[in-house]
N, C-alpha and C positions, 0 to 999 in steps of 0.2 A: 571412628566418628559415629556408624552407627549403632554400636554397641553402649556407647557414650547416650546418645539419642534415645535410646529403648529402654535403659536406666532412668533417665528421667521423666519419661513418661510412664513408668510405671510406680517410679516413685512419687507424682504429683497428681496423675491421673488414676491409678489403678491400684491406688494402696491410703488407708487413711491416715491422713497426718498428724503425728508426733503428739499436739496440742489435744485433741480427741479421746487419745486415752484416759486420761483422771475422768475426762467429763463420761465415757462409757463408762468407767467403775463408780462414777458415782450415782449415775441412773441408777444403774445395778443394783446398789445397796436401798435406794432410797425412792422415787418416781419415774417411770417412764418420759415423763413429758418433759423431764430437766432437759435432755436431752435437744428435742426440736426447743423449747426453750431459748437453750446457751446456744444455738446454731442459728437462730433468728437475732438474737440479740449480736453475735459477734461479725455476723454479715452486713447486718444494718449500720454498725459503728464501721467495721472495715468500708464498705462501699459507701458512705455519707461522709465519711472524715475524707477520703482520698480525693473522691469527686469534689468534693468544694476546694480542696489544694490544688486540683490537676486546673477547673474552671478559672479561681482566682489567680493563677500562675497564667494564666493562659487572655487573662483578662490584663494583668497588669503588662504581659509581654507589648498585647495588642497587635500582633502578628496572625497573621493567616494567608494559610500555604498558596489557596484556591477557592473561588467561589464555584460554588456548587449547585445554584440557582439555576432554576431550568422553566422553560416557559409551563412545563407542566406548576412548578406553584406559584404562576403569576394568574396560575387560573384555580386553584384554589382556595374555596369562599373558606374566611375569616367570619369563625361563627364562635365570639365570644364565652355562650354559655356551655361550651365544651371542656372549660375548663375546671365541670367537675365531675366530666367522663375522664381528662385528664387525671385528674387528682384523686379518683377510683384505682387508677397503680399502687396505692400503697397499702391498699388490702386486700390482692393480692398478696401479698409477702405474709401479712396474718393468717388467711386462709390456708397457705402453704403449709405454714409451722405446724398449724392445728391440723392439720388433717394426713399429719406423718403415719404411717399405720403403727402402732407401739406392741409392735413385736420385735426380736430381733431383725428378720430380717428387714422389716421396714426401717429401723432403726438407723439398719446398714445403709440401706438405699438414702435416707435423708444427709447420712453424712457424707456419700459421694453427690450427693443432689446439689448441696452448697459446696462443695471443696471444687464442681465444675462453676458454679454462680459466681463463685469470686475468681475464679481464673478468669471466665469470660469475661467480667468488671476487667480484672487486671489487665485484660489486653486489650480492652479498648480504652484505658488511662492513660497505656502505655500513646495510643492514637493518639487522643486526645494530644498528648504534649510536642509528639514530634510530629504530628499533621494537623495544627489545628485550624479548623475552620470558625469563621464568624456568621451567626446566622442576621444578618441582615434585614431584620421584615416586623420589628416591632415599633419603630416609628410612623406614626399618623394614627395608627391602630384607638379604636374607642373601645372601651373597657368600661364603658357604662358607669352607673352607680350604684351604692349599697354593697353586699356581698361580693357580687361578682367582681369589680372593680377591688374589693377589698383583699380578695384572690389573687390579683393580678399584680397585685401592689406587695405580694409579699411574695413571691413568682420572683416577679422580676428584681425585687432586694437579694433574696437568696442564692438565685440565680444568674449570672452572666451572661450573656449572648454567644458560648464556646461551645467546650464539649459537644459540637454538634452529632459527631458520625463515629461509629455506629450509633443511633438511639439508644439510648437505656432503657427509655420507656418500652419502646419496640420490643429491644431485644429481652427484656425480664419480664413482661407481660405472655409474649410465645414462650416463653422457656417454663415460666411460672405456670402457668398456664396447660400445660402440656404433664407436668408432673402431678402437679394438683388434681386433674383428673383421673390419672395414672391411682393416686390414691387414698379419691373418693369414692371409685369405687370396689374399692377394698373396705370400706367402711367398717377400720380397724381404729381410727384414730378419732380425736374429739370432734372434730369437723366432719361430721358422717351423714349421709340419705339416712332421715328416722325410715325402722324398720314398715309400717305401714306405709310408705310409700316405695320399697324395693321390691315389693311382692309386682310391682308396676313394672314390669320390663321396659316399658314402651320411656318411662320417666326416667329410668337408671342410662338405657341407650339413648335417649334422643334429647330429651328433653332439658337435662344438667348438660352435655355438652354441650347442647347450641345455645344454652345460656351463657357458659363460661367463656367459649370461641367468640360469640358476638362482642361479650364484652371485650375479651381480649383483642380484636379484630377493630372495634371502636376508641377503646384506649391508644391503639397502634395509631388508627389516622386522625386522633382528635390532637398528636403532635403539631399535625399542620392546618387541621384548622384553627388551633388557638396560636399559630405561625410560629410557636416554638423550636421545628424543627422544617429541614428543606424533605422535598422528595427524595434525595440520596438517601439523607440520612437514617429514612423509613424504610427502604430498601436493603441496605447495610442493615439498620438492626434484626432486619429478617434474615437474612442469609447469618450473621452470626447465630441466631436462636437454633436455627436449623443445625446449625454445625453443633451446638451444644446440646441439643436432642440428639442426636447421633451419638457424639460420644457415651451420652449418657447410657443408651440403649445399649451401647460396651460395655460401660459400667455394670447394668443389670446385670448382664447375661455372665459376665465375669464372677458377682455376688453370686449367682446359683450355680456356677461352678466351684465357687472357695469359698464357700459360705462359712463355712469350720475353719477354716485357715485365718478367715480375714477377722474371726470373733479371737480367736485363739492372739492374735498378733495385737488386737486391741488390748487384752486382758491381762496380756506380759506384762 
């Protein structure tokens, strides 16, 4: 069993999958960027096609396991115009692509970077269906008018009251978040610090993290103040993110031990 066990984790975690190759060979011959490219493009259709399957399955069930509710989000304030700190999550995932370093080994790292993105996705899909919770907290709710309202109205069409727990937002904003820093400042890739401002220690260390951590930090709790998600589920999507920063930093450290090995296995 655990030989079984160690095989698959090295085959899903610790080795790049099957589909990757044409796409390395074809960076190879032709641009770098093809690459984070087809890995943004094929992460976005994987996790947006699944999630609206796992939501609307989980919405036409209308089943939930448990309520999750906790006097903690009976006490937090529902602040409408959060909802485009909210909707600041999805670039993120642009910033990501663009700022893969386009070397080798960065190359390596963006392909382990999403092969953990969608596993993490995939196991809380897997939640999603066989625990699903119903977030309970957008009726009465004022959504104002004009834009914001016009936000929320397409929110809540697209969106179902499921997939609560783990967060996505939570959990792809720390994870997102975390890497993206990891390499900007490497400022190898198209999303780089201009070089007059790197000579600035103080902006390279302080200044680009606590920008990105705030936002990521504000995207994390504007879940619940635009009541889209509960406290749990904010919670959960942190401790998943953390677990996929971990592995990831296996990942690394794995790439600068088999750096040659893992180009060499691509290229077969």
């Amino acid at each position: 069993m655990k030989k079984i066990l160690k095989k698959l984790i090295n085959k899903f975690i610790f080795s790049p999958w099957p589909f990757w190759r044409p796409i390395w060979k074809f960076q190879s011959k032709k641009f770098s960027l093809s690459l984070p490219i087809a890995a943004f493009l094929i992460s976005t259709v994987y996790i947006s096609t699944i999630y609206a399957l796992t939501n609307n399955l989980a919405d036409w069930r209308g089943y939930t396991i448990f309520s999750s509710s906790t006097i903690i989000d009976e006490n937090i304030p529902y602040i409408k115009e959060s909802i485009f700190i909210y909707g600041a999550y999805y670039f993120l995932f642009i910033a990501m692509a663009l700022s893969v370093p386009l070397n080798k080994k960065g190359l390596i790292e963006c392909i382990f970077a999403y092969q953990i993105l969608m596993l993490l996705s995939t196991l809380s899909f897997i939640i999603f269906v066989l625990m699903p919770i119903k977030v309970d907290t957008r009726f009465g709710l004022d959504t104002g008018e004009g834009l914001v309202s016009t936000l929320y109205e397409i929110l809540y069409m697209a969106d179902p009251p499921y997939n609560s727990w783990p967060s996505l937002h939570v959990l792809h904003s720390i994870f997102l978040s975390w890497i993206l820093l990891r390499w900007i400042k490497q400022s190898q890739g198209v999303f780089k610090v201009p070089v007059i401002l790197n000579k600035f220690k103080l902006f390279e260390k302080y200044i680009i993290p606590t920008f990105i951590w705030t936002l990521s930090i504000t995207i994390a709790i504007s879940t619940m103040t635009t009541k889209q998600h509960y406290f749990f589920d904010f919670v959960t999507g942190i401790i998943f993110a953390t677990i996929g920063i971990l592995i990831l930093k296996k990942c690394i450290t794995h790439i600068e031990k088999n750096h040659e090995h893992i180009i060499e296995h691509l290229e077969n």
